[in-house]
KESELUM-76283 format. One record per residue: x, z, y of N, C-alpha, C, CB in turn; residue in one letter. Coordinates in steps of 0.001 Angstrom, whole numbers, plus 500000, padded with zeros to 6 digits. Glycine has a CB too. Layout:
BEGIN
XZYXZYXZYXZYa
...
This chain:
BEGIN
128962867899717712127951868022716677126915869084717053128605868364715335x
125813868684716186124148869960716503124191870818715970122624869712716108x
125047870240714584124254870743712995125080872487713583125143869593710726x
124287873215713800124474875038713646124405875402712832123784875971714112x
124882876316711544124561877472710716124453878310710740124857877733710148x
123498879769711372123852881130712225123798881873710410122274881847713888x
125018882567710768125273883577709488125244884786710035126656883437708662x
124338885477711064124452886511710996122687887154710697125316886842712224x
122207888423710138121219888651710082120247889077710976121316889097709451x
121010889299711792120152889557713268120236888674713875120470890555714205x
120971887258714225120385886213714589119195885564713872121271885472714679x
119435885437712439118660885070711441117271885473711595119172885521710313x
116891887112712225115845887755712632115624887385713670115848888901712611x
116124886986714886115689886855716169114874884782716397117414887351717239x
116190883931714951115141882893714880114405882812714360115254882059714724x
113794883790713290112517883733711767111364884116713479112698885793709653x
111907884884714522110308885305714984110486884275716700110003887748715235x
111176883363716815110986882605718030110020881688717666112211881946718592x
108964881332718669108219880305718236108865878916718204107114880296718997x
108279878020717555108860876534717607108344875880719353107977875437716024x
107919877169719906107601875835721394109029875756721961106275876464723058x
110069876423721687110975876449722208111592874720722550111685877406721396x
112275874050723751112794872966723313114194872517723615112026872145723648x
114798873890723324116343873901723021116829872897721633116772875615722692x
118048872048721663118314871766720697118226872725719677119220871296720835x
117916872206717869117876872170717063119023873265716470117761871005716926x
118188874779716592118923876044716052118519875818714406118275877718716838x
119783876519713307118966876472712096119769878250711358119343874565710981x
118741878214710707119360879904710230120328879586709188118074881143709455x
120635880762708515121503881008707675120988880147706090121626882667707692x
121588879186705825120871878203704549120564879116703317122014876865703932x
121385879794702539121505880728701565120227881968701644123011881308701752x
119767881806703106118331883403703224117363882239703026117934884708705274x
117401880774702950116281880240702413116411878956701110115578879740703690x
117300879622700437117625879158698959118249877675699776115975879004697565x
119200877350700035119992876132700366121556876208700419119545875676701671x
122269875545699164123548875719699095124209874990700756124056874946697547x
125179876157701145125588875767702284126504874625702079126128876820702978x
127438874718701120128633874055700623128269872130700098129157875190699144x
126641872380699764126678871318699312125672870387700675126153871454697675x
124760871157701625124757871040702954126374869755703582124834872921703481x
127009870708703391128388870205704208128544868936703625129860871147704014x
128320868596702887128270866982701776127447866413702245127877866920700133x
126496866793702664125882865659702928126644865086704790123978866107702779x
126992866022705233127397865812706168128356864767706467127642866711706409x
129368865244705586130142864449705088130166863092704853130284864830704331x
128907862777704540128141861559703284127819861064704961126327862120701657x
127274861279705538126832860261706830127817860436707393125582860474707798x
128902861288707685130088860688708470130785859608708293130942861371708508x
131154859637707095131612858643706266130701857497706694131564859023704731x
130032857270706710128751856430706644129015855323707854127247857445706909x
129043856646708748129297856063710349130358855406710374129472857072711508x
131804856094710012132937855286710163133351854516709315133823855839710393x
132495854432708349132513852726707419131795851618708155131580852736705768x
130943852400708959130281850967709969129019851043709022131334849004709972x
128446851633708374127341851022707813125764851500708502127478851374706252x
126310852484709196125205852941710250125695853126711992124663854524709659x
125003852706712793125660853125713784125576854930714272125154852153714794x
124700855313713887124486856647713944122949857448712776124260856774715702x
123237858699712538121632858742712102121613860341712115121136857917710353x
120063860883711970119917862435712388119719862790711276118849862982713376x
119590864159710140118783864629709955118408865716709836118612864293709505x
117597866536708992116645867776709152116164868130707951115463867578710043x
116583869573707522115555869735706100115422871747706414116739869037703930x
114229871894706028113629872529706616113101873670704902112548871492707672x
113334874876705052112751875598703575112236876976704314114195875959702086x
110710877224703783109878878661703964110057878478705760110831880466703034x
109364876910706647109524877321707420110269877485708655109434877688707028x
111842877380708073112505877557708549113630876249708349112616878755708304x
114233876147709712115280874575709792116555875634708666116167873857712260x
117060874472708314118454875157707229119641874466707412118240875020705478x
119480873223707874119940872116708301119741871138709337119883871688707592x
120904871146710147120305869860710937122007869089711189119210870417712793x
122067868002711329122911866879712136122474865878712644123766866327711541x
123537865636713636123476864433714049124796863769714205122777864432715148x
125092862273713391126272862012712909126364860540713691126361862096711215x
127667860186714741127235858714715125126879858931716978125546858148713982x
126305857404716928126018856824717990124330856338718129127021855737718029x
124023856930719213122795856233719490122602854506719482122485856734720809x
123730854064719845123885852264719502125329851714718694123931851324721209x
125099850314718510126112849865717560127444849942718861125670848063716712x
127477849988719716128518849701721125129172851452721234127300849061723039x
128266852275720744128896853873720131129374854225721935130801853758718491x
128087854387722287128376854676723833127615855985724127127821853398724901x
126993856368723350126026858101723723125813858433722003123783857891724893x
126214859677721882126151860403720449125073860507720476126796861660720072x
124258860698718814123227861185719067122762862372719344122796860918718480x
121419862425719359121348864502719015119604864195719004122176866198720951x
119048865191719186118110865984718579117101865387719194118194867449718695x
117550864835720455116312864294721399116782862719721708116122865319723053x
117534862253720833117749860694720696116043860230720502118934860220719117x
116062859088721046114367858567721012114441857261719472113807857456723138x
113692857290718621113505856195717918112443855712717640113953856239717042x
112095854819717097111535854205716688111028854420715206112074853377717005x
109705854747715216109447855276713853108178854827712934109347856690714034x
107780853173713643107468852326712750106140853022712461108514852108711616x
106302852747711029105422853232709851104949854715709675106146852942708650x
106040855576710108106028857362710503104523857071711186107613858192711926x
104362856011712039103295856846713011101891856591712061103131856072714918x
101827856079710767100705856718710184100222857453709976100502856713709665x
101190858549709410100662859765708993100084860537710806102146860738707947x
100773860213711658100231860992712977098533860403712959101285860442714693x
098587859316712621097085858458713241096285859130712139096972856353713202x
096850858920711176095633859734709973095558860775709860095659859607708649x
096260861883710464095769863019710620094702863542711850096834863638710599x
094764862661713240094211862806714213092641861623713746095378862488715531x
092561860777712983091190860794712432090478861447711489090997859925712115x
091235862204711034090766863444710075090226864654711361092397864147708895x
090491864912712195090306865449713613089045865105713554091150864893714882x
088536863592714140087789863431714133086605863465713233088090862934714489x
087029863187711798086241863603710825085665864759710789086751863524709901x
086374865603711125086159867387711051084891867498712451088183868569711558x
085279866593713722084354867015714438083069866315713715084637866707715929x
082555865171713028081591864670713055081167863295713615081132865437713417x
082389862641714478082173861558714850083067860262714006082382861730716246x
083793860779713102084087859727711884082843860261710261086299860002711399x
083030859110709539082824859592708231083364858759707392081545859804707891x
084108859091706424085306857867705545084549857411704521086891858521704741x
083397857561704365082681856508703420081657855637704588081632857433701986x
081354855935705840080963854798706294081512853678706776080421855012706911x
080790852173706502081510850624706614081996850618708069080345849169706327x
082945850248708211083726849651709791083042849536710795084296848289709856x
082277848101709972081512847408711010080295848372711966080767846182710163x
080305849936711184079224850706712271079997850913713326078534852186711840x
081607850643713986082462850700714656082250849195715431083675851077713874x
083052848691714693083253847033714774082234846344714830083896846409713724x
081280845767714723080315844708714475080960843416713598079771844219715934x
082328843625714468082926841971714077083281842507712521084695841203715225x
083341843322711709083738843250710023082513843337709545084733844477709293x
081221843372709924080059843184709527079927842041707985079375842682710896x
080692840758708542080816840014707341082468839260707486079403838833707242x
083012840312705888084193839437706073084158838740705036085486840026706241x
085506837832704160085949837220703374086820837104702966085822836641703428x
086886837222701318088191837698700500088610836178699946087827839013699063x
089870836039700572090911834855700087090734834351698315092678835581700341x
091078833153698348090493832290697249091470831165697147088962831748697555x
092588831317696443093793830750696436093668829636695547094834831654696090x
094210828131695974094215826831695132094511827555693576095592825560695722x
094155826949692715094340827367691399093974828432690929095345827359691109x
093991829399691611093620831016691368092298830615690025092801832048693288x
091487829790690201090674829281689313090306827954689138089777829817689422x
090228827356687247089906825514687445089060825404688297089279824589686207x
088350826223689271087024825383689723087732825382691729084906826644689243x
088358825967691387089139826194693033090613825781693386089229827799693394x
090346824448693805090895822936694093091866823641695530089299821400694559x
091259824155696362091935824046697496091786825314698276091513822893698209x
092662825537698854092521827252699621091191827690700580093921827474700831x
090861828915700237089321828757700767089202830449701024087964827946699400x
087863830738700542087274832185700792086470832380700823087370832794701528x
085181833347699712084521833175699964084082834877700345084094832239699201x
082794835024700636081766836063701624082443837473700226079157835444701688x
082538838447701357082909839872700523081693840262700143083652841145701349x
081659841161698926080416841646698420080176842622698948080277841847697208x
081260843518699287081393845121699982081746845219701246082420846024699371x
081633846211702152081975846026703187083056847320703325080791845845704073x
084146847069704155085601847694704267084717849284704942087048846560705636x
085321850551704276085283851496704799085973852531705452084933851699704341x
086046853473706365086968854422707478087859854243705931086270856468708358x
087528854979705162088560855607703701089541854840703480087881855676702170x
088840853218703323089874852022702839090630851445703741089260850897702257x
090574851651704858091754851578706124092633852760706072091079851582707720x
091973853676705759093497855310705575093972855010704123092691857638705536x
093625854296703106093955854447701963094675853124701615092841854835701183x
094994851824702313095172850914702405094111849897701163096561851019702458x
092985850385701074092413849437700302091236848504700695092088850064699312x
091752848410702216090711847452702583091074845542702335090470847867704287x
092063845283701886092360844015701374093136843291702637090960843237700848x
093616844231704015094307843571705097095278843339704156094682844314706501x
096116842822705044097705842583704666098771842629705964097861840985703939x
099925842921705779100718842271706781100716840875707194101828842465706482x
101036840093706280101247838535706763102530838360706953100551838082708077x
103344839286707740104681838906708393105840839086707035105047840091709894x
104714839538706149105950840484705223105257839183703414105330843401705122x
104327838433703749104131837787702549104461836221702840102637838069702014x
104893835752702322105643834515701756104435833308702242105973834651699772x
103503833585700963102275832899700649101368832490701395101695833431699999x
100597831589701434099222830835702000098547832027703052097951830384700501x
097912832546701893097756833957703006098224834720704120097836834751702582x
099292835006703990100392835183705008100114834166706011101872835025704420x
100696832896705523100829832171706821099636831980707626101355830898706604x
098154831889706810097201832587707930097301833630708825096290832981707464x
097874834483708206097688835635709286098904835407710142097643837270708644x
099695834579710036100788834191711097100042833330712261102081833233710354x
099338832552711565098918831590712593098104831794713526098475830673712167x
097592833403713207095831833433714033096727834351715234093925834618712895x
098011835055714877098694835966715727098319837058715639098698835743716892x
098181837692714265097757839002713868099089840185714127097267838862712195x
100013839681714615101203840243714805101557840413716268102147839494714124x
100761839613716922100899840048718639100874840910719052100233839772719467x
101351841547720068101477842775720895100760842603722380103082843111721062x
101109841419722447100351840824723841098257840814724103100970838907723770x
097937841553722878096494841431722400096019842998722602096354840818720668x
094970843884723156094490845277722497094047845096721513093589846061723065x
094036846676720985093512846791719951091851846141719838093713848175719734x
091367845857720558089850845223720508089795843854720226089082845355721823x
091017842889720883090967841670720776091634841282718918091873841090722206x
091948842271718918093048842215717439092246842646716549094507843211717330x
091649843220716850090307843610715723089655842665715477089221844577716104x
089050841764716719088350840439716174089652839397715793087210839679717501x
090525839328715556091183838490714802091653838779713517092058838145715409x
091331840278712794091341840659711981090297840381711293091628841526712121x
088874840207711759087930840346711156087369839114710574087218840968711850x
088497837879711433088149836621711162089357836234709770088257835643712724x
090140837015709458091170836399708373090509836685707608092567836772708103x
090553836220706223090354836358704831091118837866704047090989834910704229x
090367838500703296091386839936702754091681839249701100090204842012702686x
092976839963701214093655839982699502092311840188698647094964841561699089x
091681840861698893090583841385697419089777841903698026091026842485696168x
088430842632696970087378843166697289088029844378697920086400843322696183x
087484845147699191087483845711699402086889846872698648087413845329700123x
088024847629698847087904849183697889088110848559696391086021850184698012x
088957847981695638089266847734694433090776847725693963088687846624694220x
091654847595695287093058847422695211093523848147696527093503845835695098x
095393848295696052096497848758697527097074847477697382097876850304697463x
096698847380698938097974846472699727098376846853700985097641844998699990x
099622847438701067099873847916702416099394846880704027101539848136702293x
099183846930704818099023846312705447098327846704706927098632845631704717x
097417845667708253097321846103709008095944847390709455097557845074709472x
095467847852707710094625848874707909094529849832709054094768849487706990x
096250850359709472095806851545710344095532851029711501096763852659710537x
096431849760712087096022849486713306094633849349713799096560848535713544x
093844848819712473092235848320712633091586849937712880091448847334710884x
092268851020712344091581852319712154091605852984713686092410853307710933x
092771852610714129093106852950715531092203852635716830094300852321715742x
091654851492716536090348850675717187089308851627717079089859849221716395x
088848851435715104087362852700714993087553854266715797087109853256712999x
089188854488716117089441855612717169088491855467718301090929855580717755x
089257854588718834089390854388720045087299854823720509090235852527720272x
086542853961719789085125853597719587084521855231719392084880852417718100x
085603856029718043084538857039717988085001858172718882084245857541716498x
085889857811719378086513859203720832085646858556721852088711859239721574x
085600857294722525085690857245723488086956857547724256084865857723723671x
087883857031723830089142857417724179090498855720723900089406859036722978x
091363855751725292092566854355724258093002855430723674094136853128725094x
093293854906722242094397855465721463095235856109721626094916854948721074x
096074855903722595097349856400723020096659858151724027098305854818724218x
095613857997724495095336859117725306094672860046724251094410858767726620x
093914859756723278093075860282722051094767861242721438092182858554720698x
095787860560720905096807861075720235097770862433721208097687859680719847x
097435861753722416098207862938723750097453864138723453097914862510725729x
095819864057723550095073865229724118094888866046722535093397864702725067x
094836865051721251094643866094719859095907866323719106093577865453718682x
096915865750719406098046865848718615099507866342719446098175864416717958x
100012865333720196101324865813720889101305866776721868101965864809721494x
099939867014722708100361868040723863100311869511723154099214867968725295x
098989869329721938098952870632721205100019870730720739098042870853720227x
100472869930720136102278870517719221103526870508719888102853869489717904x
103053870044721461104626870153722397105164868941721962105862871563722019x
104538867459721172105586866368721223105602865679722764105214865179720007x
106636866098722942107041865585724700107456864280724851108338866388725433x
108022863927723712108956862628723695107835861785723180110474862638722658x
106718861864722167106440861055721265105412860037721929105990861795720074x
105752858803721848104194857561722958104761856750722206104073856979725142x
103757855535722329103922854219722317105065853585723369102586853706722558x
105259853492724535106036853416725373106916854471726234105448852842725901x
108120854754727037108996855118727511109279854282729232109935854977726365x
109173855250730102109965854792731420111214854749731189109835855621732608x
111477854490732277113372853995732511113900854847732296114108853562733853x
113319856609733051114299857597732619114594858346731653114328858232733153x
114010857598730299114672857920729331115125856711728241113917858923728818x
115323855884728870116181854475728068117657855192727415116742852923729537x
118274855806728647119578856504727957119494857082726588120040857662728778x
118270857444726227117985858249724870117658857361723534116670859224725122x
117233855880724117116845855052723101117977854853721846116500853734723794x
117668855039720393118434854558720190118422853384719508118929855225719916x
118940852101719068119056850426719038119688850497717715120074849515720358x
119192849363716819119201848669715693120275847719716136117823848081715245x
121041847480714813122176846700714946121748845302715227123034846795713751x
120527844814715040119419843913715581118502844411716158118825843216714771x
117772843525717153116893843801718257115789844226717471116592842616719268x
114824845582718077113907845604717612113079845835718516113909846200716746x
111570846848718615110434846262719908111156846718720207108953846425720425x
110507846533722397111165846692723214110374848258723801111275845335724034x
110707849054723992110167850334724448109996850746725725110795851194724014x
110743850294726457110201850435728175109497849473728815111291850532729167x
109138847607727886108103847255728295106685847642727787108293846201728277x
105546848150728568104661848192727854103897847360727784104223848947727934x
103342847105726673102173845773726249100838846377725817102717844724724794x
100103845181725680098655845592725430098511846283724337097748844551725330x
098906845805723247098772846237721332099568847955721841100310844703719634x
098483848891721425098489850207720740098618850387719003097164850811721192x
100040849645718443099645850172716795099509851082716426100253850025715891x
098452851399715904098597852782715057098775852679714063097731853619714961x
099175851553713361100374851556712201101666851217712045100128850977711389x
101989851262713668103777851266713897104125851384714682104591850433713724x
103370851615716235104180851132717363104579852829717984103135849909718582x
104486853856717251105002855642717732106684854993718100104952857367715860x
107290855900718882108165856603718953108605857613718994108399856452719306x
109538858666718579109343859952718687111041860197718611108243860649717489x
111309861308718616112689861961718279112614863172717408113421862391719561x
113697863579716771113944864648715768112972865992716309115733865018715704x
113053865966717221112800867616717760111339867606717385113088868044719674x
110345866257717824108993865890718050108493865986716670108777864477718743x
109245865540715611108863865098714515109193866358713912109427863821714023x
109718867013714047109921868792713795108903869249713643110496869723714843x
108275869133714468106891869696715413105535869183713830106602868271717664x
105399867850713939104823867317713322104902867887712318104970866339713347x
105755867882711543105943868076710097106008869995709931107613867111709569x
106322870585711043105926871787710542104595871987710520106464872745711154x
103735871732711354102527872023711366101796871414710027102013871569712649x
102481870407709291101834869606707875102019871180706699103214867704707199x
103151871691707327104084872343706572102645873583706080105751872943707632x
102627873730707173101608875300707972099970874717707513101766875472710519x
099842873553706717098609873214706499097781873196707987098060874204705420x
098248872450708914097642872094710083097336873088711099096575871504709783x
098464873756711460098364874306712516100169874622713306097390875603712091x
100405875129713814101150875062714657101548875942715965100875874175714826x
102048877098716342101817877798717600100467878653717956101934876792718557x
099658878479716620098488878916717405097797878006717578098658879458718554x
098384876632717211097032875594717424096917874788716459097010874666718631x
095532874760715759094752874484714436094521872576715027092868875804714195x
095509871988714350095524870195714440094118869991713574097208869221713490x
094151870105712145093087870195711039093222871364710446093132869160710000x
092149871142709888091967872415708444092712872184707113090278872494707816x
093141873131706460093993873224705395093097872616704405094531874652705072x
091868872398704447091093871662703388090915870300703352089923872075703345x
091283870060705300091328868472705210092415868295705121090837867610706208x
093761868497704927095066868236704725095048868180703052096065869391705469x
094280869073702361094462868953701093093727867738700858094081870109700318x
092708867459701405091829866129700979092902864671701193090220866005702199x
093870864915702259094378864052702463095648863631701268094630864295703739x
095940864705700709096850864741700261096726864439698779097325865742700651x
095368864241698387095089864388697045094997862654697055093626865483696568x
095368862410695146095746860675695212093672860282695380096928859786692975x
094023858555695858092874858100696484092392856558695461093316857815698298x
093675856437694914093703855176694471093059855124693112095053854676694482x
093041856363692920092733856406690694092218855408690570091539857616689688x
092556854763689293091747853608688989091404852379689713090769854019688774x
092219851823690313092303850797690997093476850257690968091950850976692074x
093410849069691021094644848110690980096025848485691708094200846807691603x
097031848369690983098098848849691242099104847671691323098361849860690329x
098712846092691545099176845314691282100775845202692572097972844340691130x
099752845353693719101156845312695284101741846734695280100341845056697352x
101275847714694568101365849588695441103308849340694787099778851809694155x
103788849548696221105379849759695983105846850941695788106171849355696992x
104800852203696127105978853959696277106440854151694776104844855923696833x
106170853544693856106470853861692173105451853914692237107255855000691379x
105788854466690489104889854965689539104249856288689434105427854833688549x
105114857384689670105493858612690055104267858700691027107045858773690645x
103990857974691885103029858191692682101439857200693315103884858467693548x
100785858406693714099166857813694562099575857326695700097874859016695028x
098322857521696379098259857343697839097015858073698275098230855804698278x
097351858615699012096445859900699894095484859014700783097573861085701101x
095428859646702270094691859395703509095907859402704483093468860544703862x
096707858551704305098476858639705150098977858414704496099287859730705725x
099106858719703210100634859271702959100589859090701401100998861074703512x
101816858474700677101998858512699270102176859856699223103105857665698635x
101302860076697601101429861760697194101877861211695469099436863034697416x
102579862535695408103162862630693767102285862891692804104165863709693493x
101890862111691400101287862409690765101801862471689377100448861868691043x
103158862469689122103923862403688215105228862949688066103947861447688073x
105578863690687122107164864476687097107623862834687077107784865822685366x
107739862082686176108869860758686303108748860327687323108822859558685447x
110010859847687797109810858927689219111196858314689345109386859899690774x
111576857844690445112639857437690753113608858008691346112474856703691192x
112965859026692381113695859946692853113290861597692997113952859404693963x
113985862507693239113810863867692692112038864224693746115618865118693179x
111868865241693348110201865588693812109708866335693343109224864792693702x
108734867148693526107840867514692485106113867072692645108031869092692407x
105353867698692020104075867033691916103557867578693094103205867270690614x
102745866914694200102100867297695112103028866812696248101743868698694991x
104045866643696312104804865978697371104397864429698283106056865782696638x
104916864877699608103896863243700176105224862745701197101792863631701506x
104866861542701150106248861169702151105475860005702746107999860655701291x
106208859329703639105910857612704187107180857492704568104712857174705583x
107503856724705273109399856315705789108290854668706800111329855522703452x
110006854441707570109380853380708819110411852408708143109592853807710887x
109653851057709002110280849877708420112012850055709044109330848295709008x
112335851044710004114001851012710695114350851781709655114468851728712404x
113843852583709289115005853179707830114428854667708348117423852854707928x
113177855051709495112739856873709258111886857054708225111881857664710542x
111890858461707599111806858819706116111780860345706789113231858252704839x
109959860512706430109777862480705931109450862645704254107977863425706912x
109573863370704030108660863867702649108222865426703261109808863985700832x
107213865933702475107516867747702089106866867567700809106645869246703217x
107398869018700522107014869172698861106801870811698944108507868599697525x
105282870433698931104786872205699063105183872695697848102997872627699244x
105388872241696829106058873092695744107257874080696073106579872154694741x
107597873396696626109585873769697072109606874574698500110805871895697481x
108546874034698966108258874692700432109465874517701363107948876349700328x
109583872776701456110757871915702194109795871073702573112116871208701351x
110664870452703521110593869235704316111878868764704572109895869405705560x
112045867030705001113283866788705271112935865714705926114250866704704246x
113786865297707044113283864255708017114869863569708474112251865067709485x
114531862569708816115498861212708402115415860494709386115141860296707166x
116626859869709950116081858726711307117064858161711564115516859241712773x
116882856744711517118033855423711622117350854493712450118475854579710085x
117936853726712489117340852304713178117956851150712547117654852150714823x
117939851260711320118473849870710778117630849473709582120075849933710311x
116540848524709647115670848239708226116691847711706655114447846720708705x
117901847455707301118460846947706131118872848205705199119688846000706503x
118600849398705750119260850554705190117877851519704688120359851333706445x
116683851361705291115900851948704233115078852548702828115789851822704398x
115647851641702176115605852111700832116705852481700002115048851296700206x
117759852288700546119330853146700592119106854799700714120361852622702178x
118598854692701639118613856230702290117565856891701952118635856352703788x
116255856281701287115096857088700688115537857436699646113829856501700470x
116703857007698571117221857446697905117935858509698112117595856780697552x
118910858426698705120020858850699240119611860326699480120471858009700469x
118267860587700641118212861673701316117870862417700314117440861722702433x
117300861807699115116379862675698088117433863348697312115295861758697030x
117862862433696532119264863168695832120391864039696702120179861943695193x
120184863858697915121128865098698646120082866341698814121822864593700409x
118783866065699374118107867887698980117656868249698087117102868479699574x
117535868247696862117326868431695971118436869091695692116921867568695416x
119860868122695484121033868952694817121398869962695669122307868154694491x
121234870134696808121567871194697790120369872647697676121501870347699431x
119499872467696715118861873161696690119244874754695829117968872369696395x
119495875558696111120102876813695248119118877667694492120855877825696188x
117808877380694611116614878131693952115621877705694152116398879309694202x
């Protein structure tokens, strides 16, 4: 096992002043010097051991973090269902959906320099969203006989790709007419760049007027493109030079060589493949990263955008990001609850009721394999989560919540 507890006060002092570049496994101080019941810590431990040897996970990490400082860490299990390499700290996963919040903070980067602006239309990027068209479903009205679409009134903006209200959709994830368009055109390929996928985006039909509704969908990937356009940069090299080399994520890419396959860790079903690389750069799923990387990440969210000495964004664009985006707009698809908005990344709390514990101002996202951050500057925590099994993700967004919270001692 990782999970450390140092109970002494002069260790406790010697980790409050080491920097985080360090990339030794996952030291954590004394839980109780940063309000965290140790005893109820050990429960949760417990709670994923159990977990493991019921078979219901093959392995999973996690991390919760108060004033700053790690308080907790494990790693419980197997990097695969065959339980052939434990995990630990620098297990590699797959983190889906996680890699939004990385992409939307590194176009907020750009915002800050001057070469984005989130109220201007796409198409000053794109050409090809110049003119799109919002879906027009048989019946939807007596006068509309047969599935169609007609010309958008508005045109999709930087904002409504970070905010998901540009009217994309998944496709892979809807049932309906719609959907199966976007199945058919191959809006789901990997075998495509981000340039060629942009013009096949621009040719589907959107759920709704743009900027009037949330529907999760392939917004960030399209945002990843307007990257690419306003760096002058692929994606993947834009995220190296403003995000991972500044914060020391060593592990975190789109793809992996051979010599670190040993670290992968595998879904009890196949999921992408990580040491082939393909054309598609998602920047709304295709990150990988490990515990240590995502450490990194989330302290610097923690630190209001900085890190070691190095300023990712400004604490004013983190607050912009963080503040809800959606007011007043259709809430018909938005799944995070009620309890909550949606930022520039990231669901934010706008309500004491909810489903699970929180307080107001808190932001989370989670990946379609079952990874899950929140922080809650109220509480001045973070907690970070990592599986590889989608059948277990909304299990464990529960799960993780009601274990830090109750572990919380002040």
């Amino acid at each position: 096992m990782f999970h450390r507890i140092v109970s002494t006060l002069s260790v406790v002092s010697i980790c409050a002043a080491v920097s985080f570049g360090a990339r030794a496994d996952i030291s954590t101080v004394n839980p109780g010097s940063i309000g965290l019941d140790a005893a109820k810590l050990g429960k949760i431990e417990q709670a994923l051991a159990k977990d493991v040897a019921d078979g219901k996970v093959p392995g999973a990490v996690m991390l919760i973090a108060r004033q700053g400082k790690v308080g907790f860490f494990t790693a419980a299990g197997f990097q695969t269902p065959e339980k052939k390499r434990p995990m630990t700290s620098k297990t590699i996963f797959r983190v889906y959906s996680m890699t939004k919040p990385i992409v939307s903070v590194a176009a907020m980067a750009l915002v800050e320099d001057g070469r984005l602006s989130l109220d201007e239309p796409i198409s000053s990027y794109i050409p090809y969203f110049a003119e799109t068209t919002v879906f027009q479903q048989a019946g939807s009205s007596f006068m509309i006989k047969k599935d169609g679409a007609r010309p958008a009134r508005t045109q999709i903006t930087v904002r409504d790709l970070m905010r998901h209200t540009s009217g994309m959709i998944y496709g892979v994830f809807d049932k309906g007419a719609l959907g199966k368009l976007y199945k058919e055109a191959g809006a789901a390929s990997s075998d495509i760049d981000l340039n060629q996928f942009s013009a096949v985006m621009a040719k589907l039909p959107l759920r709704f007027e743009p900027g009037t509704a949330w529907h999760y969908g392939r917004s960030t990937d399209v945002l990843g493109r307007v990257m690419e356009i306003a760096s002058g940069q692929p994606l993947d090299e834009f995220l190296n030079d403003r995000i991972f080399k500044p914060l020391g994520m060593t592990d975190t890419a789109f793809f992996h060589g051979a010599d670190k396959a040993d670290r992968l860790a595998q879904g009890v079903k196949p999921l992408f493949a990580v040491t082939e690389p393909k054309p598609m750069l998602s920047g709304g799923g295709g990150l990988t990263s490990t515990m240590e990387d995502y450490l990194r990440f989330a302290m610097m969210l923690r630190n209001r955008g900085s890190l070691d000495g190095q300023r990712i964004i400004k604490p004013e664009t983190l607050a912009l990001m963080t503040q809800n985006h959606i007011a007043g707009l259709d809430r018909k698809f938005f799944y995070p609850g009620k309890a909550y908005g949606f930022g520039l990344g990231f669901a934010v709390r706008i309500a004491d009721e909810g489903r699970y514990p929180g307080t107001l101002g808190d932001y989370w996202w989670r990946g379609y394999a079952g990874t899950y951050f929140w922080i809650d500057p109220r509480k001045d925590l973070f907690a970070i989560f990592l599986i590889q099994d989608p059948a277990k993700r909304v299990h464990y967004t529960g799960a993780t919540r009601n274990w830090v919270y109750n572990a919380l001692a002040k």
